[in-house]
N, CA, C and O atoms as a DFTB+ gen file, in Angstrom:
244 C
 N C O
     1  1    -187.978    -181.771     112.052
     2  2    -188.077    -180.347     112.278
     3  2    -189.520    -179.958     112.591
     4  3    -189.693    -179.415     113.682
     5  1    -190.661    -180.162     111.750
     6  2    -192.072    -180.312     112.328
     7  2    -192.041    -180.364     113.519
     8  3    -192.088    -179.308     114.151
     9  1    -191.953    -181.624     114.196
    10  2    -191.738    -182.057     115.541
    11  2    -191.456    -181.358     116.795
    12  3    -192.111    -181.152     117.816
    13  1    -190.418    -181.094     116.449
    14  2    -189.651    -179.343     117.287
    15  2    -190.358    -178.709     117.166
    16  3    -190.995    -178.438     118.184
    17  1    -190.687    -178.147     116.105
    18  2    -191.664    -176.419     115.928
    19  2    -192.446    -176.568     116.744
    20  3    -192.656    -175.897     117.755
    21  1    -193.211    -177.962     116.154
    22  2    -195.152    -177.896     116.847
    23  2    -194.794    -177.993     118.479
    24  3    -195.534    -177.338     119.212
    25  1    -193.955    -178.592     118.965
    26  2    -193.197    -178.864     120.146
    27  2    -193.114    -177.649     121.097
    28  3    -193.649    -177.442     122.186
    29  1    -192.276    -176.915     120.343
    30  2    -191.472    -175.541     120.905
    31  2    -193.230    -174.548     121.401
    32  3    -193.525    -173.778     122.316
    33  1    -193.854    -175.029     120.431
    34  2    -195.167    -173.709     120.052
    35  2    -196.066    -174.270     121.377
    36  3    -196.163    -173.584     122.394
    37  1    -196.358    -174.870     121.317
    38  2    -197.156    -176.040     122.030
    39  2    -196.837    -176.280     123.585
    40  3    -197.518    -176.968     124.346
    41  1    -195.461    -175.453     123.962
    42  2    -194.771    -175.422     125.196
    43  2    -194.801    -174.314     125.288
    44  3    -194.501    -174.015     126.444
    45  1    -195.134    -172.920     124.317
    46  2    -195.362    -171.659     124.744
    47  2    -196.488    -171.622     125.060
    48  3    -196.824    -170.473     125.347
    49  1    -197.576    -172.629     125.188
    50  2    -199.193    -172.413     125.653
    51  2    -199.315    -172.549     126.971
    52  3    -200.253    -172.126     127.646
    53  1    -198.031    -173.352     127.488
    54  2    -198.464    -174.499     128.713
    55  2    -198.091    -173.509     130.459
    56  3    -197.097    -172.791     130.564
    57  1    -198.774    -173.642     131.239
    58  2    -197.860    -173.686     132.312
    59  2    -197.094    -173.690     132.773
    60  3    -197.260    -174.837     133.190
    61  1    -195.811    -173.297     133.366
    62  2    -194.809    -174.157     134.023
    63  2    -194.937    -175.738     133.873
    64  3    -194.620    -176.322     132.837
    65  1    -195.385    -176.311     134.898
    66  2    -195.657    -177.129     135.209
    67  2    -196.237    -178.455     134.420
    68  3    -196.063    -179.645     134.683
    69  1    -196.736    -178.040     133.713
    70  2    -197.396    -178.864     132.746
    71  2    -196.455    -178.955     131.296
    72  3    -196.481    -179.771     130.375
    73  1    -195.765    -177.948     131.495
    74  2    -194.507    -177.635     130.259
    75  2    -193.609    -179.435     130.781
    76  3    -193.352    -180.201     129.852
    77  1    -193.398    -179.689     131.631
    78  2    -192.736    -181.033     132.167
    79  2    -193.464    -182.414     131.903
    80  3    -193.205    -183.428     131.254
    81  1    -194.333    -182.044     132.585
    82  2    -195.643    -183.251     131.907
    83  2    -195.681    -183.409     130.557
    84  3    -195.672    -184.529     130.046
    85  1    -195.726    -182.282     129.852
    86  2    -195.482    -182.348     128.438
    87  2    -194.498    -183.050     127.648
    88  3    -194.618    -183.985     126.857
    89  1    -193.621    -182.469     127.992
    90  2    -192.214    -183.222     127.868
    91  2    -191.915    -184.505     128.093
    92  3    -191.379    -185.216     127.243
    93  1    -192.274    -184.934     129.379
    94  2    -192.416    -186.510     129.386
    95  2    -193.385    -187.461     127.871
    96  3    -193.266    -188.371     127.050
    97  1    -194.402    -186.286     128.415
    98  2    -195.286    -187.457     127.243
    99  2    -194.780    -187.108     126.002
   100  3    -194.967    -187.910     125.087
   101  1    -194.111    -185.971     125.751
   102  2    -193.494    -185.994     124.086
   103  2    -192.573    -186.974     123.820
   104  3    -192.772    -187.454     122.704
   105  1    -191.409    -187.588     124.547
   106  2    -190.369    -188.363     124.799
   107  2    -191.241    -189.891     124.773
   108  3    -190.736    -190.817     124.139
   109  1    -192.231    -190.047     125.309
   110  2    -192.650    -191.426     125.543
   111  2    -193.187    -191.901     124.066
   112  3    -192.984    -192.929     123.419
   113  1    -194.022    -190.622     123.784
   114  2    -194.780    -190.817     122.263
   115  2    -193.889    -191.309     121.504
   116  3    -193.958    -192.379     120.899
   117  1    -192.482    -190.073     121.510
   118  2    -191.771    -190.560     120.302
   119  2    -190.659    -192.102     120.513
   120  3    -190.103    -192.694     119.588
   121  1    -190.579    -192.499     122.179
   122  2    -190.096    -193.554     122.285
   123  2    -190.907    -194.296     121.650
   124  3    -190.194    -194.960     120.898
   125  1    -192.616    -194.761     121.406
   126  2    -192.924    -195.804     121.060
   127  2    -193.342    -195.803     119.833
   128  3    -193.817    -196.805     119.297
   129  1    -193.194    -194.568     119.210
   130  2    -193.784    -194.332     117.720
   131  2    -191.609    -195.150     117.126
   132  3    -191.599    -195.734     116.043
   133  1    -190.538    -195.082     117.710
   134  2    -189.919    -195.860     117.305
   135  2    -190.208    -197.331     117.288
   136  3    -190.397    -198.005     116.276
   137  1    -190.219    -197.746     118.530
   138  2    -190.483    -199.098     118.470
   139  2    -191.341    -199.741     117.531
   140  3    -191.146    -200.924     117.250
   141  1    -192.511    -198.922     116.880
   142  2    -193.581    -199.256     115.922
   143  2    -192.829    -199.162     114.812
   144  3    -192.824    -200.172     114.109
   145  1    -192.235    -198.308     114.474
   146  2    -192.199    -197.754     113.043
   147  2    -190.571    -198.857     113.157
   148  3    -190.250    -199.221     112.025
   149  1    -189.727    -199.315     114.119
   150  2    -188.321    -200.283     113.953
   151  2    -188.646    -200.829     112.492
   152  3    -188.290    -200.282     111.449
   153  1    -189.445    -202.100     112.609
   154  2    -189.074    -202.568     111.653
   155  2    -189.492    -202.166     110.093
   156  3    -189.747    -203.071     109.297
   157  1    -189.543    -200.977     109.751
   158  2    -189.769    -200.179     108.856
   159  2    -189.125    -199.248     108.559
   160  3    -189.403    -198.660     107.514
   161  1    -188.227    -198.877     109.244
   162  2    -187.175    -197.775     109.033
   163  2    -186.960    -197.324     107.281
   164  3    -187.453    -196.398     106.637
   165  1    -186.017    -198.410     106.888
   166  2    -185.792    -198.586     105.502
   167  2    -186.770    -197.944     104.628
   168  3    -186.542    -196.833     104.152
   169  1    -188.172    -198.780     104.323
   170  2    -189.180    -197.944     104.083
   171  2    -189.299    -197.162     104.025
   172  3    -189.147    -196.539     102.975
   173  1    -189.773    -196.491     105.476
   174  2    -189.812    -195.029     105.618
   175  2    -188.888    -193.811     105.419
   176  3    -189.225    -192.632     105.304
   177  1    -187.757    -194.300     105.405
   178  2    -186.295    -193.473     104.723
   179  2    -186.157    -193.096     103.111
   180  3    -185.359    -192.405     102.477
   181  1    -187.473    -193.986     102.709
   182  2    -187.481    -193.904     100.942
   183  2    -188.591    -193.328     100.868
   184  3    -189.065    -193.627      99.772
   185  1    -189.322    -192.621     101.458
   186  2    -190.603    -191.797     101.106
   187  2    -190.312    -189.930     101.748
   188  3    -190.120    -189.391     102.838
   189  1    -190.427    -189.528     100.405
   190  2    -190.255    -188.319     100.371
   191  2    -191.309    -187.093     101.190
   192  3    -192.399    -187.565     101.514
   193  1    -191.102    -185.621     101.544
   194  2    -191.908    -185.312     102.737
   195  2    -193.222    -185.341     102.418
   196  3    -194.099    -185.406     103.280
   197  1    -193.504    -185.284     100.888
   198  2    -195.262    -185.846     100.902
   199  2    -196.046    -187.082     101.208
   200  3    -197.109    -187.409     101.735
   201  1    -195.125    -187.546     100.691
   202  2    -195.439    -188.936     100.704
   203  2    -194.958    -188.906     102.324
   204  3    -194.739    -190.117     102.343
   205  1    -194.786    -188.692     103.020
   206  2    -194.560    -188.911     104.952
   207  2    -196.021    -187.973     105.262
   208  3    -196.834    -188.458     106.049
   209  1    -196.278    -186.797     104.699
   210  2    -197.331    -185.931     105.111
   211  2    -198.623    -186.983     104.902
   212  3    -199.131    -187.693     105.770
   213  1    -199.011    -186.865     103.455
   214  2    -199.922    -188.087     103.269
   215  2    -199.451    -189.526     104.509
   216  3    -199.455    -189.106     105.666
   217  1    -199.242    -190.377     104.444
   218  2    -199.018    -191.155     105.626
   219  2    -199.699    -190.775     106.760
   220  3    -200.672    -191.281     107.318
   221  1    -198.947    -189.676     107.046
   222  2    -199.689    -189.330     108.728
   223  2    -200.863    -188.609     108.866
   224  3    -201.396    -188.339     109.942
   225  1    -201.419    -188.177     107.327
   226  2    -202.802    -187.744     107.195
   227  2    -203.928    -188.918     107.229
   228  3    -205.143    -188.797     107.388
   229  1    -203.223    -189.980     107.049
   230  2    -203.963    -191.124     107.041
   231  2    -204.162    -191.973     108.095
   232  3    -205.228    -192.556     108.289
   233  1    -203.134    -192.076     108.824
   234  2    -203.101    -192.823     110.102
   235  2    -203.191    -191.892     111.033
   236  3    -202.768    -192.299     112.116
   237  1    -203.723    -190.378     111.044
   238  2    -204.636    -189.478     112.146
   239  2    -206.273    -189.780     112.008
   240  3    -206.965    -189.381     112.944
   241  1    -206.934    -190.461     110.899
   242  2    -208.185    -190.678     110.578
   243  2    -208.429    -191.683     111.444
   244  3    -209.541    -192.209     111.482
């Protein structure tokens, strides 16, 4: 849900045009942030939304 919001908000800034560009690269990000995170799924299905917040506060540093 994050994802969407910041998404949705983030596409009310843009251009036309660049609203598409956007979109591509949102789709690609989150295609390869799967492929990374595959063999971890499990894991990551057992950590609650702080423990996911912390995470990605850490691996933005």
């Amino acid at each position: 849900a994050f994802c969407r919001e910041n998404r949705g908000q983030a596409l009310l800034l843009l251009p036309e045009t660049s609203r598409e560009h956007f979109e591509v690269l949102f789709e690609r990000l989150r295609t390869r942030a799967a492929e990374m995170l595959g063999p971890h799924v499990q894991l990551l299905a057992q950590l609650d939304e702080e423990q996911i917040d912390a995470l990605i506060a850490r691996l933005a540093r």
